[in-house]
C-alpha positions as CSV (number, residue, x, y, z in Angstrom):
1,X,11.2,38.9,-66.6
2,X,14.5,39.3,-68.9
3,X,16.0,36.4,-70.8
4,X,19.6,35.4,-69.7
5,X,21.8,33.2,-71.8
6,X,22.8,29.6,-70.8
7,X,26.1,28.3,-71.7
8,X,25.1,25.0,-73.6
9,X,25.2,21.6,-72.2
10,X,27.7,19.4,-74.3
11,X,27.7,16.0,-73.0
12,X,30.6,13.1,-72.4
13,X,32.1,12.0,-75.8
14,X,32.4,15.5,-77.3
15,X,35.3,18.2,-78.5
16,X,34.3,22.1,-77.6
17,X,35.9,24.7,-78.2
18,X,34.8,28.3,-77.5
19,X,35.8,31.3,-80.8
20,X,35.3,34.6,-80.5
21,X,34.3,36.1,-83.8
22,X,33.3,39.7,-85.1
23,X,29.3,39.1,-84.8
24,X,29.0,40.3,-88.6
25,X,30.6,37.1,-89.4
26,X,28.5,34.6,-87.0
27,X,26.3,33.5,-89.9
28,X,29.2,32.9,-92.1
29,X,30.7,30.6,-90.1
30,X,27.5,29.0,-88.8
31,X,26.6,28.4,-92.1
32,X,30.0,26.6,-93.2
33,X,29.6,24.4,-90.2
34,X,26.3,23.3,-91.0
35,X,27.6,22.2,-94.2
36,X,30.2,20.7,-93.1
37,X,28.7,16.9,-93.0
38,X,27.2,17.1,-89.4
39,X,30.5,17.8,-87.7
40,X,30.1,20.3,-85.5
41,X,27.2,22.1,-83.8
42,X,27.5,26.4,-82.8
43,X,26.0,27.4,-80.0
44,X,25.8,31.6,-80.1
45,X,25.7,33.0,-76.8
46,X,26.1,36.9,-77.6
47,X,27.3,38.6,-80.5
48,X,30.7,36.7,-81.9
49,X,30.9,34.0,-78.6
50,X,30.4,31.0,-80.2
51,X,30.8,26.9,-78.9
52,X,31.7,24.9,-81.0
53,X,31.2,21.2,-80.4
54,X,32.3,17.6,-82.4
55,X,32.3,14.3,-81.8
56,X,35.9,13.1,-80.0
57,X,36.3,10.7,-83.2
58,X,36.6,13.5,-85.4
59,X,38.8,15.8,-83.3
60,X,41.5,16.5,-85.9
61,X,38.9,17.2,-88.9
62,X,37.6,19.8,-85.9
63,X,40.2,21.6,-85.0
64,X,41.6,21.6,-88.9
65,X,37.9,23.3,-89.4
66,X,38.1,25.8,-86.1
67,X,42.0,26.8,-87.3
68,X,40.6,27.6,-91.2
69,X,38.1,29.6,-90.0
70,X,40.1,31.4,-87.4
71,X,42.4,32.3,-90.1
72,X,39.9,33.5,-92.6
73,X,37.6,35.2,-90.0
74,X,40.3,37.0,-88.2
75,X,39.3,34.9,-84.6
76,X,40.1,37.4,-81.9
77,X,40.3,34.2,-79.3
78,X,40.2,30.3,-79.0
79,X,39.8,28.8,-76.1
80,X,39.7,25.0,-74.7
């Protein structure tokens, strides 16, 4: 029986954001995130899709993060 993957679960109280990334550059950005203080978690579902998710009390430190990134990375989406 195959493996199928599972959107994440982000529960009540949380920003997300979805980015779609070239996959070479997946652990580059998960990797900045982590070290970003705790605020955000990446969820990989294939290749470059990535969720991104925050605390709602840290929104605009989030999406200052997600726009950086998208910049340097070359993001070929963002979505809400």
């Amino acid at each position: 029986m195959g493996r199928r993957s599972v959107p994440p679960h982000v529960g009540d109280g949380m920003v997300v954001r979805r980015v779609r990334i070239r996959a070479k550059d997946v652990v580059l950005l998960k990797g900045i995130v982590e070290a970003s203080e705790g605020l955000a978690q990446v969820f990989a579902e294939r290749g470059g899709d990535l969720t991104l998710a925050a605390p709602k009390g840290r929104e605009a430190e989030f999406l200052g993060m997600i726009a950086d990134l998208c910049r340097e990375l070359g993001a070929m989406g963002v979505e809400d």
